[in-house]
C-alpha positions, 0 to 999 in steps of 0.5 A, a space after each residue: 938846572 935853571 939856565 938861560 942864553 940871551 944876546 941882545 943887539 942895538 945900535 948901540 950896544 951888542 951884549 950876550 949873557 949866559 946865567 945858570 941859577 944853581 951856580 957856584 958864583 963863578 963869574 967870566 965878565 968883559 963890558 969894557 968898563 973894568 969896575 963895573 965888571 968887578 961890581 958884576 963879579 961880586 953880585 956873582 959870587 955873592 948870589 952863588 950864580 954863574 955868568 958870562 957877560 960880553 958885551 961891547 958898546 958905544 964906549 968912546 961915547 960913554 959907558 951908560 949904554 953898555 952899562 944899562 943895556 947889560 942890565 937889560 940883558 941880565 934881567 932877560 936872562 934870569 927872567 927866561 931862566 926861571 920859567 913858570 916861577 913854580 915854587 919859588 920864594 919870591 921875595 928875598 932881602 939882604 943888608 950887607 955890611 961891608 967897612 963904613 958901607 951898609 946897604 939894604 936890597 929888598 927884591 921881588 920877583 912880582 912881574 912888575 918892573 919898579 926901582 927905589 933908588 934915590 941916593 945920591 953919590 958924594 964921589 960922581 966917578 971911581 976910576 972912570 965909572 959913573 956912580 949915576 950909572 949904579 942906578 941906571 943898570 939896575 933900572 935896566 935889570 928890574 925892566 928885564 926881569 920884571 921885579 921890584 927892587 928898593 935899594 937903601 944906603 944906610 951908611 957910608 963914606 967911601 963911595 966903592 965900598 957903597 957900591 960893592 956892598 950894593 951888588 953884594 947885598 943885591 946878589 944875596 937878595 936876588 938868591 934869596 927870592 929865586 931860592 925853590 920852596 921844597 914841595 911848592 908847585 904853584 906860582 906865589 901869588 894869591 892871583 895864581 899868575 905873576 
């Protein structure tokens, strides 16, 4: 069973995650930012993994510490979770639909850190979340990781409903790419290291 344990601690923010790959999408989240632990639920139960997230951060300032910080962490986590990245798939895509919403996450697992993301929000806060901090926590998970995301909105009015579909589509993505190929023992890739 691929699992990892990471705590992280600044002066700003102090999170600990716990990841278990091979998961049932079972999701324990306390940031102190209520829609972005819904948003984290959803990539859970979506990409069938199992977290705890705790974190506790410099809200009277603004969330975007906890926020980008817990993405951070998480990458980490499913980086030391995967190890040698042995047999896996590598790449994974999604296009979730969810109402008027329709994303499209594409995810590899290449050891570089690189993020698309260029939309723009037409509703700047749902409930007191930022929608620019959408980007910003996943900026700080592809760091943590160490993989490519391209994150495109096809469509959509309703600002929650393109976030959701967002991390759903993302969690899909990410299962996808982590998935084991049965009777591969090599890294994916051509140079024979990631």
């Amino acid at each position: 069973m691929r699992k990892s344990h990471v705590h992280r601690k600044t002066r700003e923010t102090e999170v600990f995650v716990e990841v278990i790959i091979e998961g049932r999408g079972r999701a324990e989240v306390d940031t102190g930012v209520g829609f972005f632990d819904h948003m984290l639920e959803n990539f859970s139960r979506h990409g069938l993994f199992d977290l705890k997230v705790k974190a506790r951060g410099d809200l009277h300032v603004d969330p975007h510490h906890t926020v980008e910080d817990t993405g951070i962490t998480l990458g980490i986590a499913f980086k030391n979770a995967l190890g040698d990245l042995k047999g896996i798939k590598r790449a994974g895509f999604f296009a979730f639909p969810m109402d008027d919403a329709l994303t499209m996450v594409a995810c590899d697992i290449s050891g570089r850190a690189y993020l698309h993301f260029e939309y723009e929000f037409k509703t700047p806060v749902i409930g007191s979340f930022d929608t620019e901090l959408v980007r910003e926590f996943f900026s700080g998970f592809v760091r943590g990781l160490e993989c490519t995301v391209h994150v495109d909105v096809i469509r959509g009015y309703n600002t929650h409903h393109i976030v959701e579909s967002i991390f759903k589509s993302f969690g899909k993505a990410l299962k996808e790419a982590m998935e084991i190929v049965p009777g591969i023992e090599e890294v994916p890739s051509t140079k024979g290291v990631i």
